[in-house]
N, C-alpha and C positions, 0 to 999 in steps of 0.2 A: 497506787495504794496510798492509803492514809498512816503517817508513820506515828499519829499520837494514839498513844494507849487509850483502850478502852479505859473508863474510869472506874471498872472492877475490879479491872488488873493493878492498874497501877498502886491501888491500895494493898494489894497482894506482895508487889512490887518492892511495896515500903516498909511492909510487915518484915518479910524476908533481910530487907537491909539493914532494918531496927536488930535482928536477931543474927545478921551475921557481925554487925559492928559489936554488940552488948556480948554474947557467949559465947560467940566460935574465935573471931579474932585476938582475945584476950590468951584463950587457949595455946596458940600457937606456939609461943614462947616457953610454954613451959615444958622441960624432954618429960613429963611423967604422963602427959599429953597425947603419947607416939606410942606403938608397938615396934616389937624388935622387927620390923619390915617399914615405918617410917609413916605408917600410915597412923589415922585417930586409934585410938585401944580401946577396945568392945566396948568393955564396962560404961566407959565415957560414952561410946556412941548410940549405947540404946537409952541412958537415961536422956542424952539431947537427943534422940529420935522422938522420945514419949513426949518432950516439951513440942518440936515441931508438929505432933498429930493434934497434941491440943489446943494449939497455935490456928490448926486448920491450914497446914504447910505441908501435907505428906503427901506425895504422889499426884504430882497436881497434874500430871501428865494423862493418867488415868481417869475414867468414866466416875462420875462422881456416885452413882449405884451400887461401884463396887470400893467405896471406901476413897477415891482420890477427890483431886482437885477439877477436872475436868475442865483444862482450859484449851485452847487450841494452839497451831504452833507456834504464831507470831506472839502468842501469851506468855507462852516457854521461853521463847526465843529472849525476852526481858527479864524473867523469873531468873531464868539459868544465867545467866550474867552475873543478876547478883549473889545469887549462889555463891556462887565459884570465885567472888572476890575474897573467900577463905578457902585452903587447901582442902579444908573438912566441910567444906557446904555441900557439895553432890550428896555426898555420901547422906548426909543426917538430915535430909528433906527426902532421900529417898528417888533422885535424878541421879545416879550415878551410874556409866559402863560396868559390867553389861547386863545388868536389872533391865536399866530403863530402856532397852531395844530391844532387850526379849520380854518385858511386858506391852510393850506396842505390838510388837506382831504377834503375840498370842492373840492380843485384843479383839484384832484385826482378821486372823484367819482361825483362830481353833474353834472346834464345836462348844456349844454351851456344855458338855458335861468336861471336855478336857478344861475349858475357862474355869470352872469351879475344882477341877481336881492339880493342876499346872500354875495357872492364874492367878488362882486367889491368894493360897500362902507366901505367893511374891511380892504381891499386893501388901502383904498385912505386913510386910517385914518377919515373918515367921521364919525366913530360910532364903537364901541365897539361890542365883541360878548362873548357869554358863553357856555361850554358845560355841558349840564345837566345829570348827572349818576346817580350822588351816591345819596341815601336814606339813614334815620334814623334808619330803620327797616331792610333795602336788603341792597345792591349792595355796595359794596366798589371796593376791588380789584377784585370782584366776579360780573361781569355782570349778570352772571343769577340770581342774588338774584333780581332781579328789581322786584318791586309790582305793580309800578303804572303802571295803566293801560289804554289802547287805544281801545275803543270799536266803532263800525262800528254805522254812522248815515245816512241814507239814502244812494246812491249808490256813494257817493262822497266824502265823508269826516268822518273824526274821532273823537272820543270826547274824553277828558284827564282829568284822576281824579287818585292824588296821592299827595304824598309827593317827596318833594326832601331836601339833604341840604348838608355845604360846596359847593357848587356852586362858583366857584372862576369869581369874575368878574362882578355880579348878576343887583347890584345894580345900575350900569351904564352899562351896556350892553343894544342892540335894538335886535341885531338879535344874537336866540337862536339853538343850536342843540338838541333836547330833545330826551333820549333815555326810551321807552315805552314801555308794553310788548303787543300785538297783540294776541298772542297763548301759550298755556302752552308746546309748541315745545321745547326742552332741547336746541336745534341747533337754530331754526328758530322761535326762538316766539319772539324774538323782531327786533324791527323798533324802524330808526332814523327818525324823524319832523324836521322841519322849523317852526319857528314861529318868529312872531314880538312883541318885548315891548308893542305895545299899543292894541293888539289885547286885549280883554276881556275872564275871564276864569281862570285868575291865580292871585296870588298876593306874594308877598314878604311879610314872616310873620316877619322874624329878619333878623340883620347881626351880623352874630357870633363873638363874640369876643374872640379873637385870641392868642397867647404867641407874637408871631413875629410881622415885622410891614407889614400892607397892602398891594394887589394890589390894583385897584384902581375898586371901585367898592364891593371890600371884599371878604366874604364867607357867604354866606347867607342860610336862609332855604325859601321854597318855597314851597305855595299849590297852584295844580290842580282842579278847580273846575268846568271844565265843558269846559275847552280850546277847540275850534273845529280848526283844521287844516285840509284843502282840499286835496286831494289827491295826488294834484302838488307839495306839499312841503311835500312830502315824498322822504328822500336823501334814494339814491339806490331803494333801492323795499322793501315792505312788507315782514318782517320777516328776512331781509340785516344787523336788526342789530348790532348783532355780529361782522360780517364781520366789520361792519363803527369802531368799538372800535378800533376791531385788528390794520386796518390799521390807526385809528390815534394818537392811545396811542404808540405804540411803537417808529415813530420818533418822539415824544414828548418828550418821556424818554429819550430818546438819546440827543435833544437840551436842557433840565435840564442840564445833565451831560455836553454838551459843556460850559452853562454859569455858572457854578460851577466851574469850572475850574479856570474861571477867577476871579471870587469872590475868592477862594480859594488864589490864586495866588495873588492877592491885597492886603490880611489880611497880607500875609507874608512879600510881599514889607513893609507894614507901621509897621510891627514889627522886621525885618532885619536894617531898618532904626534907628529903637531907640537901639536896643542892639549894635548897631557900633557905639554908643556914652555914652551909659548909664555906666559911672562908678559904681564898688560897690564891697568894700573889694580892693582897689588898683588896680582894672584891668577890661577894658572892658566887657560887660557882652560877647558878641561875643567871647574872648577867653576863654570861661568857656567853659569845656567839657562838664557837662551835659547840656549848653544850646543848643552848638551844635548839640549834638546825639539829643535835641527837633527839631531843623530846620532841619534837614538832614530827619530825620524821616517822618516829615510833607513833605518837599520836596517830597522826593520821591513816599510816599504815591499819592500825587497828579500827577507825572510823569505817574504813571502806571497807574493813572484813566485815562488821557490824551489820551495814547498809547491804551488802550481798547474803549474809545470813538473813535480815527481816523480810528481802525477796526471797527465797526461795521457803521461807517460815508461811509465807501469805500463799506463795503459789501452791504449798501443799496442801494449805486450806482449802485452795479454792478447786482442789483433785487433781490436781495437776499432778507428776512422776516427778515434775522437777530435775531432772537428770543432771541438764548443763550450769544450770544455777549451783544447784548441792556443789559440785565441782569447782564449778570456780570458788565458792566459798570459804571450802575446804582448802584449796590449795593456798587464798591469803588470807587466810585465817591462821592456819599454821606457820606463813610465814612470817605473820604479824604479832603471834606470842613469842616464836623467837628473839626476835628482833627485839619485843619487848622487857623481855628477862634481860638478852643480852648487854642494853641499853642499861636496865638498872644494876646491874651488877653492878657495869664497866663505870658508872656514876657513883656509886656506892664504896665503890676499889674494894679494899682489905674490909671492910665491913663487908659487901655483898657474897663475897667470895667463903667469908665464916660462915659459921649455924648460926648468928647473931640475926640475923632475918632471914624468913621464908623465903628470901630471891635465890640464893644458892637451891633449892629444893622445886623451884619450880622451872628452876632453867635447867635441871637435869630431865625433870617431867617433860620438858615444853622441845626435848630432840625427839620423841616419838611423833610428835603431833603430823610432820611429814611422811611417818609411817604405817602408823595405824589406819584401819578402814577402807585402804587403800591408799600407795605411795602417790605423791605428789608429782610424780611423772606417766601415771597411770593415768590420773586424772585429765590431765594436759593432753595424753593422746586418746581421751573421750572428747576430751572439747573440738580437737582436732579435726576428728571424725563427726561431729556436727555439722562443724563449719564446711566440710566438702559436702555432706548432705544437702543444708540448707543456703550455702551460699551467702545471699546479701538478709536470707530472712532470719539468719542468726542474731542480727540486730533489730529486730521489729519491737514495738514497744508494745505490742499487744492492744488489746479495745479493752472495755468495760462491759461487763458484763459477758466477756470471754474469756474460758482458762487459755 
């Protein structure tokens, strides 16, 4: 693969970095800034939503027909970086969990009239959306563990009774993707829904409270108690839904790992900056060897997550599932934003450690990064399970003009 940007993007690239340096980064600082959950406050975030649409910055993930940017992944893959070198970029370009993987896989599998009735108001930023999985009992990294169940009411419709919880988004979300079990099928027993906030059937029992700070909306737990959904808002088919996870957890994992990156890369700028001034013992802390061997180390860590993201960014372009790539990504990707917070904090001392810089806020953010989407030892025994598959051709570099 060729790793220099198209020269469309990159001007997209620069736009994005002109307006995270100019509006969002200045923001940081101030608490009137935050909601009581840690996250940007509306107000704030739809007037900077309305500058990034008019910027030509909203949804760049999406089909540009229907209102986005329409770029491809290794576009993203760049885009979302810089994003993300502010706590507030996902959110107010409109890349942020779990928008921007439930409008990929809408994209991708619903029918044109569920695309205009599901789709489009997530598109337009009209309304928030959630994707419902995981249970307190089942399902984590593990879909088939799903309990709740969808049992058949008359020739039309479904009825839903279960539990759900971490549901990211829950709270302020309208339109849900709910994953159900249908059949005790190992392969085929679950389906994805459609459903709406005000439908009747369910309710929000809590919002989980957290180590890190908020999306907007939370992580909630949620009962089923008799939700009916018609037939029409069944995404894919009866028993698809396997399939709907596959295809939307994986480039989700992958857009984590692109805005980690940038997070990653932010914590280091604001701690690169205080060690090229911090005297101590007669000498920059920056000419200190072992501070160095910490940034170098952190650095690079983050290079190579970087470099395994724009692979598996390229390989989904090119239709590939990507599976082992996404994985590995994931796993040093999350371990290379740690490392990077942790880096600047422990650089930063009693500075990093206050609300006096965003590093204390992103090193609470950056202990999920091994959990979400799937844990970081999940992953490792997908890779696992490759490598006996394929043996020595786990390492092939592949041809050109071959996925």
């Amino acid at each position: 693969m060729d790793f220099a940007l198209d020269p469309q993007v990159d001007a997209i690239r620069l736009k994005i970095r002109a307006f995270v340096e100019e509006r969002l980064i200045p923001l940081e600082s101030d608490p009137v800034s935050f909601d009581e959950h840690e996250n940007i406050a509306k107000p704030l975030l739809e007037a900077l939503r309305a500058e990034a649409k008019a910027q030509g910055l909203w949804a760049l993930q999406m089909p540009k027909e229907r209102g986005g940017g329409g770029l491809a992944m290794t576009g993203l893959a760049a885009c979302y970086e810089e994003m993300n070198r502010s706590i507030f970029g996902p959110v107010v370009f409109h890349g942020a969990a779990p928008d921007d993987g439930n409008m990929r896989v809408l994209n991708m599998v619903a029918t044109p009239a569920q695309k205009d009735r599901w789709l489009q108001p997530i598109i337009d930023g009209r309304l928030q959306s959630s994707f419902v999985m995981t249970e307190p009992d089942g399902c984590g990294s593990d879909p088939s563990l799903t309990y709740t169940r969808a049992t058949r009411k008359g020739n039309d419709r479904w009825v839903i009774h279960g539990r759900k919880h971490f549901i990211t988004g829950a709270a302020e979300a309208k339109h849900f993707i709910l994953m159900a079990r249908t059949s005790d099928d190992d392969r085929e027993g679950l389906t994805a829904f459609l459903y709406h906030a005000d439908q009747p059937g369910w309710r929000i029992t809590r919002r989980i409270p957290i180590m890190g700070p908020e999306e907007h909306g939370g992580h909630c737990e949620i009962e089923y108690e008799g939700l009916e959904i018609p037939d029409e808002d069944v995404l894919m088919g009866v028993g698809d839904g396997l399939r709907v996870t596959q295809i939307r957890l994986g480039p989700a994992r992958l857009t984590h790992c692109m805005r980690w990156t940038g997070m990653g890369r932010r914590a280091l700028e604001i701690a690169m900056a205080r060690i090229e001034q911090r005297m101590s013992f007669g000498t920059r802390l920056a000419d200190k060897e072992s501070v160095q061997q910490m940034v170098a180390q952190a650095a690079m860590e983050l290079d190579i997550g970087r470099l395994l993201t724009m692979r598996a960014a390229w390989l989904l372009d090119q239709g590939s599932l990507a599976r082992k790539e996404i994985s590995m990504a994931k796993i040093v990707v999350a371990d290379a934003l740690h490392r990077a917070t942790d880096t600047a904090l422990q650089l930063l001392g009693a500075k990093g450690y206050s609300k006096d810089t965003p590093v204390e806020w992103m090193y609470r953010y950056a202990r999920q990064a091994r959990l979400v989407d799937g844990a970081s030892e999940v992953h490792r025994m997908v890779l696992a399970n490759f490598l006996r598959r394929q043996g020595r051709h786990f390492f092939e570099w592949g041809l050109y003009g071959k996925g």
